[in-house]
Steps between C-alpha positions, in 0.01 A plus 500: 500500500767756538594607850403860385198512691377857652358553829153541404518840352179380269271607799625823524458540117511724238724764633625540177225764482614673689726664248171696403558746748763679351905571460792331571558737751215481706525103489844570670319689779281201561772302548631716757180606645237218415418136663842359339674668690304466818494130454899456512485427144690768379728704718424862620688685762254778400166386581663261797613888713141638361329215687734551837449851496092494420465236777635708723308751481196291523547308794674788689358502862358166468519290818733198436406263803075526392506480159164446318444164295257362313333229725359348182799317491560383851470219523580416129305245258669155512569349257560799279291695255598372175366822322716743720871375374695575222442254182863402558358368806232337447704329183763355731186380760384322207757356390550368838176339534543341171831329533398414834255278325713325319856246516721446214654169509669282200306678236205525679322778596245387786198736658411437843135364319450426173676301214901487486631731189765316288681619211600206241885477424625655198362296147864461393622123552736491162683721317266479215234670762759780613542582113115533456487727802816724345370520148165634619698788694715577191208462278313797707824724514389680145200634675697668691506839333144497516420374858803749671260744665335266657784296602671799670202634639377130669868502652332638810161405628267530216195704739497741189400202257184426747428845586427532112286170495314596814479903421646507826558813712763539793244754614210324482605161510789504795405162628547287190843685418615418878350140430700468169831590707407266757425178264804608286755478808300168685567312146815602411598383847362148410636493166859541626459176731449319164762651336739444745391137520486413111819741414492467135705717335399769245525478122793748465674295747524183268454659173659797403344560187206611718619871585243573717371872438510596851710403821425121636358524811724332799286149598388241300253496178284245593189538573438840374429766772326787287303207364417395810437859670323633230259184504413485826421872488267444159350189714390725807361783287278285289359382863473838669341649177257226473391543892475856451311493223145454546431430104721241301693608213346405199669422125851401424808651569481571849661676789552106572631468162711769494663480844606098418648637150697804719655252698620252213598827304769622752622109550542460165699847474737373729590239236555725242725677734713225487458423895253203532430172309129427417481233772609778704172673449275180454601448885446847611162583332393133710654592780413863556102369387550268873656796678181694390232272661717457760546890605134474462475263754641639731337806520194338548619439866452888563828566594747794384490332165120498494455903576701581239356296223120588626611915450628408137173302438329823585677717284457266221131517532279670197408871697118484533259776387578672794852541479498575137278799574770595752780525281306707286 
């Protein structure tokens, strides 16, 4: 997928709303005043001398060499408390964990336990197969008036496409945003060990009739990584949904359904782009389905992986009687 990748804002969520609370003018005073600022992501001289000068008249007279402390803390927890750090944190201990679990070697990915994960080479042995594979992608570009929105949009990770499947929100449903990130980056990584292996080149790089619609990305097409990424996302909902659930989904046209047919839809967009071939995304889809059971099993070992994917299983639970009364 594309490299555009943000650092878990999702979490944090809808700040967009904030806009409710009034002018331009006082949004500029928040971002002099407010936790941007305090947080070093925007820069205020302003609010950094209000904080020098307020501390010192707080601690004036305080003794230096007895300071109090919370002896909570002393000794501290070990290891750490994986609810306590940032999600950026707790993204990057995952990832860790997971590719710590794994060696790529010859086109093989292989866990510490389980079954090796092999991608077949690319299906073209002739030039009559690279022609099929090149006919398909210019056969696709008319739909690409139609499709547009959606291919710019999926550019970047897709968590908006899910959020609307799931009728997820960053306020209520934290955990499976900061899971999303987390799966998103751990494939991706994967996918780029088989890219760099295979190294087939893209269809505007041997056909210039294809034009692609937007920029080619800077690795290899084959296997697909939103195919892949996107799959092994759909492949861990379906699971967590159907643990948290305590009653099956009945009739067709499922969350199951619908979360396979979300995947295939942004792989196949990427055709109609003019960036993949349709082997491209036949590999993906098959590889990202492994990558899925795999992440799965893994966090079954209770491990950083594990505490993260129980929280999202939470949130994705149906709120009992109880809650629902709550919330009214």
């Amino acid at each position: 997928m594309s490299s555009q990748y943000s650092p878990f804002t999702g979490s944090t969520g809808s700040t967009g709303s904030t806009g409710s609370t009034g002018s331009t003018g006082s949004t500029t005073v928040f971002n002099i005043t407010g936790t941007s600022a305090y947080s070093g992501e925007t820069t205020s001289p302003l609010l950094a001398e209000a904080l020098i000068t307020t501390r010192g008249e707080l601690v004036y007279g305080l003794p230096i060499d007895d300071p109090r402390f919370d002896f909570r803390w002393f000794p501290p927890k070990m290891p750490g408390d994986m609810a306590s750090w940032d999600p950026d944190v707790r993204r990057l201990l995952c990832v860790f964990e997971f590719l710590s679990s794994v060696k790529f070697s010859a086109g093989t990915l292989q866990p510490a336990q389980g079954q090796a994960i092999k991608v077949p080479p690319p299906c073209v042995q002739t030039i009559e197969d690279m022609k099929h594979q090149l006919a398909c992608v210019l056969k696709l570009a008319a739909e690409r008036e139609e499709r547009m929105a959606e291919i710019l949009t999926e550019v970047a990770v897709p968590i908006s496409f899910y959020a609307m499947v799931l009728n997820l929100n960053p306020n209520r449903h934290r955990f499976v945003f900061e899971l999303m990130d987390t799966v998103f980056f751990c494939v991706k990584t994967v996918v780029m060990q088989f890219k760099d292996y295979f190294n087939f080149p893209r269809p505007a790089e041997i056909c210039p009739a294809v034009e692609p619609v937007i920029q080619t990305p800077g690795h290899g097409s084959y296997p697909m990584g939103h195919a892949a990424e996107t799959m092994a996302m759909s492949t861990i909902f379906k699971s967590l949904i159907k643990r948290a659930s305590k009653e099956p989904a009945s009739g067709t046209g499922g969350l199951d359904d619908q979360l396979d047919n979300l995947a295939k839809r942004i792989a196949n967009n990427r055709i109609v782009a003019g960036l993949h071939y349709p082997m491209d995304a036949d590999a993906g889809l098959e590889l990202g389905k492994k990558l899925g059971d795999l992440l799965e099993s893994i966090a079954h070992q209770d491990g950083h992986l594990g505490w993260l994917f129980d929280r999202a299983q939470q949130e994705l639970a149906p709120p009992t009687r109880q809650e629902e009364r709550k919330r009214r």
